[in-house]
C-alpha atoms as one frame of an Amber mdcrd trajectory, in Angstrom:
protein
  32.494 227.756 151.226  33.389 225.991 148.181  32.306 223.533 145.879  34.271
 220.685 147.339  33.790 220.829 150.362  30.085 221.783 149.651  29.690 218.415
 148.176  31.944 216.889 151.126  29.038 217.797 153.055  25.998 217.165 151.180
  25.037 213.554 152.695  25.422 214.953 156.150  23.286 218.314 154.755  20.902
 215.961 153.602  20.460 213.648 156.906  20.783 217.246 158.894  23.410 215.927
 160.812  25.893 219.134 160.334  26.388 221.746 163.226  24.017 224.700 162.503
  26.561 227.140 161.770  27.625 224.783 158.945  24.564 223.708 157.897  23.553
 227.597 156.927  26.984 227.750 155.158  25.955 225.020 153.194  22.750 226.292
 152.548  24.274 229.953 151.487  26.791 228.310 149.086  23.715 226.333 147.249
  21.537 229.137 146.734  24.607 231.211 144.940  25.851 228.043 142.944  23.899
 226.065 140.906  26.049 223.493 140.034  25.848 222.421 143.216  22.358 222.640
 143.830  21.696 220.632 141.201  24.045 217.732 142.208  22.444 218.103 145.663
  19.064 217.555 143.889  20.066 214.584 142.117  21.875 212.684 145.246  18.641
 213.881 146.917  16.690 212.022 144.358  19.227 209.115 144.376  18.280 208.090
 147.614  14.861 208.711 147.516  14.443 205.915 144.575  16.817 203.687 146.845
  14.168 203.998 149.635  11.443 203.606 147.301  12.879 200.533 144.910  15.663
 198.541 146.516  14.185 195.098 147.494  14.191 193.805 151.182  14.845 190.413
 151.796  14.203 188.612 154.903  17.937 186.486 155.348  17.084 182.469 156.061
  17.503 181.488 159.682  21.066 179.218 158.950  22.288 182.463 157.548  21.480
 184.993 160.794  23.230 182.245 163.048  26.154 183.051 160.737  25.632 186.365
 160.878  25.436 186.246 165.093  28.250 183.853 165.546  30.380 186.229 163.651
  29.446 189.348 165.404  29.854 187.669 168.889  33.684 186.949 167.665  34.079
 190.193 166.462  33.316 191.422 169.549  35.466 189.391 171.805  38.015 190.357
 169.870  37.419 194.180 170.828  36.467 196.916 169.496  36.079 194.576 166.176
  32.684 194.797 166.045  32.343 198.323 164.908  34.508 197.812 162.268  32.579
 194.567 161.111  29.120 197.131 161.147  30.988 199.510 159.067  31.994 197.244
 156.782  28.655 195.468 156.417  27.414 198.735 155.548  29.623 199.751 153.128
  28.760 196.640 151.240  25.331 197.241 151.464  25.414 200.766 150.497  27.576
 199.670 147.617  24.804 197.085 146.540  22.014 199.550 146.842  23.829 202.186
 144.759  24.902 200.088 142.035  21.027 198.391 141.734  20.166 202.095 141.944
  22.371 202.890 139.320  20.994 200.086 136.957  17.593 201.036 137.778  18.159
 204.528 136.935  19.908 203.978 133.614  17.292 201.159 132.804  14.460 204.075
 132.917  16.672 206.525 131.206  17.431 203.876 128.474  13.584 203.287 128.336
  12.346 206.813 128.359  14.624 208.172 125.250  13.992 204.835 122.948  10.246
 205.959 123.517  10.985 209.320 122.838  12.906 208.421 119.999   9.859 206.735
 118.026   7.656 209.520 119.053   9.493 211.818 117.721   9.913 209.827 114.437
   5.723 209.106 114.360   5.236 212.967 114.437   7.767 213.948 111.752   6.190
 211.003 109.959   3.131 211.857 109.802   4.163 215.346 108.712   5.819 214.668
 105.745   3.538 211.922 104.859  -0.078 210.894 103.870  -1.116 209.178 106.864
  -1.718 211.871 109.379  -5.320 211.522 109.632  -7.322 207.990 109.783 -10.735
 209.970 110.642 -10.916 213.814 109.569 -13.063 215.611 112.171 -13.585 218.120
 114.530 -16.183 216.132 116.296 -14.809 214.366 119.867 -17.928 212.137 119.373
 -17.042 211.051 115.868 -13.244 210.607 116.933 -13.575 208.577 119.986 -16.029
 206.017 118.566 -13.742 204.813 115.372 -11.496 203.882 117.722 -13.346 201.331
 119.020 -12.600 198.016 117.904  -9.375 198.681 116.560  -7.314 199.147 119.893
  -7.749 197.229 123.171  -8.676 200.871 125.299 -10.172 203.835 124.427  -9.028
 207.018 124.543 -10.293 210.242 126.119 -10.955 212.413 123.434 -11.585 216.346
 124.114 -12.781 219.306 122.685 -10.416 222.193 122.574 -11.493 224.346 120.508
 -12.717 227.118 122.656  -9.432 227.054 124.303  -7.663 227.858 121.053  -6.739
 223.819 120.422  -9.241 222.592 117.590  -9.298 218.951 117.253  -8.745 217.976
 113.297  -9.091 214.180 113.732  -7.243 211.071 114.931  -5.154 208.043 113.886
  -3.943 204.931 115.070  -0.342 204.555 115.087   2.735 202.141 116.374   5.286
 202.966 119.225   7.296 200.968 120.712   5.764 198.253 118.246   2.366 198.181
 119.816  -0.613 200.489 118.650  -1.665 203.647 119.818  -4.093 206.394 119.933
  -2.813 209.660 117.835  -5.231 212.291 118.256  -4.605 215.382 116.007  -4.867
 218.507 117.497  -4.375 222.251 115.763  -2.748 225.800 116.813  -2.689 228.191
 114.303  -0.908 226.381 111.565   0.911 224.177 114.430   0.003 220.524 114.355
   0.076 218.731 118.008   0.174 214.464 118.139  -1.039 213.274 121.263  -0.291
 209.640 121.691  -1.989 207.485 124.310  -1.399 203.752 125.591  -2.562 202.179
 128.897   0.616 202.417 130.866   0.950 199.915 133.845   4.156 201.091 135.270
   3.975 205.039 134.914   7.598 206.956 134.774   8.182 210.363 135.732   6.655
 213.465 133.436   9.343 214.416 130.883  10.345 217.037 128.527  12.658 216.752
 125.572  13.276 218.720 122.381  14.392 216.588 119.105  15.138 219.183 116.182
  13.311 221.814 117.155  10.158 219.466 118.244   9.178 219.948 121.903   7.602
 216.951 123.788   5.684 216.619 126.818   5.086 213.377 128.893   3.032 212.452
 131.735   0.677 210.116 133.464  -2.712 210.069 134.006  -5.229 207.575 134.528
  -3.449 204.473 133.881  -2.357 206.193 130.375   0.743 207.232 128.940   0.426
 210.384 127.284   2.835 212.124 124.701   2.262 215.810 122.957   4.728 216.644
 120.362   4.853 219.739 118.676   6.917 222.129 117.047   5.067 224.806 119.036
   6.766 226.811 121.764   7.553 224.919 125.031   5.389 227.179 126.794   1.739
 226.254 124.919   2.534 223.244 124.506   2.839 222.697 128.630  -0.774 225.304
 128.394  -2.386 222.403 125.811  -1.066 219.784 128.415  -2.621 221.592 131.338
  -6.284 221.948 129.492  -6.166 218.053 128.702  -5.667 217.595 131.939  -8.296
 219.474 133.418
């Protein structure tokens, strides 16, 4: 099978509406190309966000009479009235897509500017004097200077034991409102972890920004952010013992 007519297919893959015989041709062709595997994934995810985030409105009463009126007349007219439902839903699947679209590009738009100024706190406070507010290895020492000075307070952990000594904390600006920056150590590798309440949480991310790695998730009402220039892989192990 090839590509195009792999992707031909993939709605009707998707809904499992394809003869069986097809359907494992499909399936063959996907686990040999990734290409297509991955557009799969992302049409896949495409309509799970439709189901998830397009609005439902219930239509006013003058309009279903409308509605009625002109399916009745499509009907007399034979055989009309299927191509009236087709239509219909080609306008509404064109409506859904584009919001989807929007909605998609809105959180993608979102996501990097906030990735952006992470990326530019870290490499700030690298280069400059303010990487520590309060030097200490002490979580009990950390979390209570925060208190006053932001409007949450932020879990603090001990890490040490797991290789991931805590060297203090500051508070610093993203997305111009103040966060938590908790300083954390491997070998001569600094980690940031930023923290903010978060009220609408976005997927986890990962992005690297000149040979920075960042991690993103959600936990707890919180937007978290690790940024390191350590390896990809400890810096997912130092998310993973935070989260534990």
């Amino acid at each position: 099978m090839t590509c195009e007519s792999a992707n031909s297919l993939a709605g009707a893959y998707l809904d499992e509406e394809l003869d069986p015989s097809v359907s494992v041709q499909v399936r063959e062709h996907l686990a040999t190309c990734d290409s297509c595997a991955e557009a799969l994934a992302q049409l896949g995810a495409l309509r799970a966000d439709i189901r998830e985030h397009a609005p439902y409105y219930r239509a006013p009463s003058d309009l279903q009479d409308r509605i009625r009126v002109a399916v009745r007349r499509a009907d007399r007219q034979g055989g009309g009235l299927w191509r009236w439902l087709a239509m219909a839903a080609s306008i509404l699947l064109a409506a859904s897509l584009a919001w989807n679209v929007a909605l998609r590009q809105s959180h993608s738009s979102r996501a990097d500017t906030v990735s952006e100024n992470i990326f530019s706190s870290h490499v700030r406070s690298l280069i400059g004097t303010h990487l520590l507010d309060v030097p200490s290895s002490n979580q009990h020492t950390v979390k209570p200077w925060f208190n006053g000075k932001l409007d949450f307070s932020p879990d603090v952990k001990d890490l040490s034991m797991q290789g991931f000594p805590l060297i203090g904390g500051r508070i610093d600006y993203v997305s111009d409102r103040p966060v938590a920056a908790l300083v954390y150590q491997r070998r001569q590798h600094v980690i940031n972890l930023f923290i903010w309440p978060s009220a609408t949480p976005d997927s986890d991310t990962e992005a690297v920004r000149n040979g920075y790695h960042m991690v993103h998730w959600n936990s707890a009402g919180m937007a978290w952010w690790a940024v390191s220039d350590l390896s990809a892989g400890e810096l997912r192990q130092f998310r993973i013992l935070y989260e534990q």
